[in-house]
C-alpha positions, -999 to 999 in steps of 0.1 A, spaced: 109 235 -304 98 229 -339 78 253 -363 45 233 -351 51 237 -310 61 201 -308 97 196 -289 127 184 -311 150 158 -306 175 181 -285 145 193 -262 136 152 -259 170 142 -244 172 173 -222 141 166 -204 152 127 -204 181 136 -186 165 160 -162 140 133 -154 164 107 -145 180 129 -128 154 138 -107 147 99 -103 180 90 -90 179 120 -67 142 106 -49 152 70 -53 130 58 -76 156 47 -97 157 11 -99 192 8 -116 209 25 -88 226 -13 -78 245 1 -44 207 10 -30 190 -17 -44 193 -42 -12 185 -14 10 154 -2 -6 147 -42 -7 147 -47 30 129 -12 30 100 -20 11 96 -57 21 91 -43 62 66 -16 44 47 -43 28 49 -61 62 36 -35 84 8 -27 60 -7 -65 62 1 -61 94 -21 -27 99 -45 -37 69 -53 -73 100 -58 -54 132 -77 -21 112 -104 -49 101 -104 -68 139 -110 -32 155 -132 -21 133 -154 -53 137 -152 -53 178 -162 -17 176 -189 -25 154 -200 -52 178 -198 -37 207 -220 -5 196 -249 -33 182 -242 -50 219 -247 -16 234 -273 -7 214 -293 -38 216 -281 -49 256 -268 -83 243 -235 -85 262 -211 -105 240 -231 -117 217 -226 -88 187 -187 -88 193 -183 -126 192 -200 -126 161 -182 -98 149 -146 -111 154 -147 -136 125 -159 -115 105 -132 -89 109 -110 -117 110 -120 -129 74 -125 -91 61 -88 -90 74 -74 -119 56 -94 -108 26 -75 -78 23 -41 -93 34 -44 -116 7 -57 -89 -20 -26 -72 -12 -4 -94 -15 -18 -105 -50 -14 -73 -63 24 -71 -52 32 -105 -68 18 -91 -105 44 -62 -98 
């Protein structure tokens, strides 16, 4: 460190090496090219389960919702067939939010 508390150039490429150190170790290093298919596959079945869970979290969430209003209000079906495209569309909505965000990255 300097006279003023700010770290010098030999204190800069120590912790630059430490921290891709500690990259490669966790796997965030994108240059590592021997992983790079593997973490590939690995985050495109991620991305796939998520819309996956993002499209029945919305459906359940509507039927429930439906079905309390149907208990609530003793209108048999009427509540959850409403509900269902709704949580159908709130589904896609988010399926396709997420997916825009992964194509900017």
């Amino acid at each position: 460190m300097g006279n003023d508390g700010a770290p010098g150039p030999k204190d800069r490429t120590d912790f630059d090496q430490r921290l891709a150190a500690a990259r490669h170790r966790a796997g965030l290093d994108k240059s590592n090219s021997v992983g790079e298919p593997q973490a590939e596959g690995r985050n495109s079945f991620s991305l796939a389960m998520r819309l996956g869970a993002e499209m029945v979290a919305a459906l359940v969430v509507a039927v429930a919702i439906g079905y309390g209003l149907d208990r609530l209000f003793h209108t048999s079906p009427w509540f959850m067939i409403g509900f269902v495209p709704i949580g159908a569309i709130a589904g896609f909505r988010n399926v396709v939010r997420t997916m825009g965000t992964t194509q900017k990255d």
